[in-house]
C-alpha positions in Angstrom: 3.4 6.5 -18.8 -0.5 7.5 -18.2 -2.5 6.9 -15.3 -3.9 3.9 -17.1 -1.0 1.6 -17.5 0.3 2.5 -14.2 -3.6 1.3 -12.2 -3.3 -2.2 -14.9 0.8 -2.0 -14.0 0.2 -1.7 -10.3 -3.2 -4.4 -10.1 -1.1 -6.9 -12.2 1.8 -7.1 -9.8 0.4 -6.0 -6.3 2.8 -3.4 -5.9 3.1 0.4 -6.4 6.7 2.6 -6.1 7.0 5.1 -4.1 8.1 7.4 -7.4 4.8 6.0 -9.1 2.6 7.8 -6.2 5.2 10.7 -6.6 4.2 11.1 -10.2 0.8 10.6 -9.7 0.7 13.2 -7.1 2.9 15.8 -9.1 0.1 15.2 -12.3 -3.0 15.1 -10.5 -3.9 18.7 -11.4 -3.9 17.6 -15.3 -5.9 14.7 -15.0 -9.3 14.3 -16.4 -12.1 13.5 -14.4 -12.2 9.7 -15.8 -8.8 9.7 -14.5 -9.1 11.6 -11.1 -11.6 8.6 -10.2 -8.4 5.9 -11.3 -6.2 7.3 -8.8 -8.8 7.4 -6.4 -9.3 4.0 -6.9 -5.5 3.2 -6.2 -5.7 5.6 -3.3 -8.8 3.1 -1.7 -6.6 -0.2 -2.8 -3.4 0.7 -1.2 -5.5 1.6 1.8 -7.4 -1.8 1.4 -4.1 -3.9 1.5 -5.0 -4.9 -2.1 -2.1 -2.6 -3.5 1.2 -2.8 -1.4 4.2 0.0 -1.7 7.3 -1.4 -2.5 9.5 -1.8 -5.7 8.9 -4.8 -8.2 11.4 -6.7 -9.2 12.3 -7.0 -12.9 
């Protein structure tokens, strides 16, 4: 998984897991800078409302 399909993964469907942001977290040091500014992005949705934690359903 990169931190690209996971932002489109997560805007499609709403929701992010909580071992998504785990992963996210445990990567951030290897990100690029094109990609530190994704996950900030997901940071600002979930604190938005725009992104919800939760699971997603198959």
């Amino acid at each position: 998984m990169t931190l690209g399909e996971l932002f489109l993964k997560s805007m499609a469907s709403g929701v992010i897991t909580e071992q998504e942001i785990g992963w996210v977290a445990a990567q951030q040091s290897r990100f690029a800078r094109h990609e530190e500014a994704i996950a900030i992005r997901l940071g600002r949705l979930l604190d938005e409302g725009q992104i919800n934690l939760g699971c997603r359903l198959a």
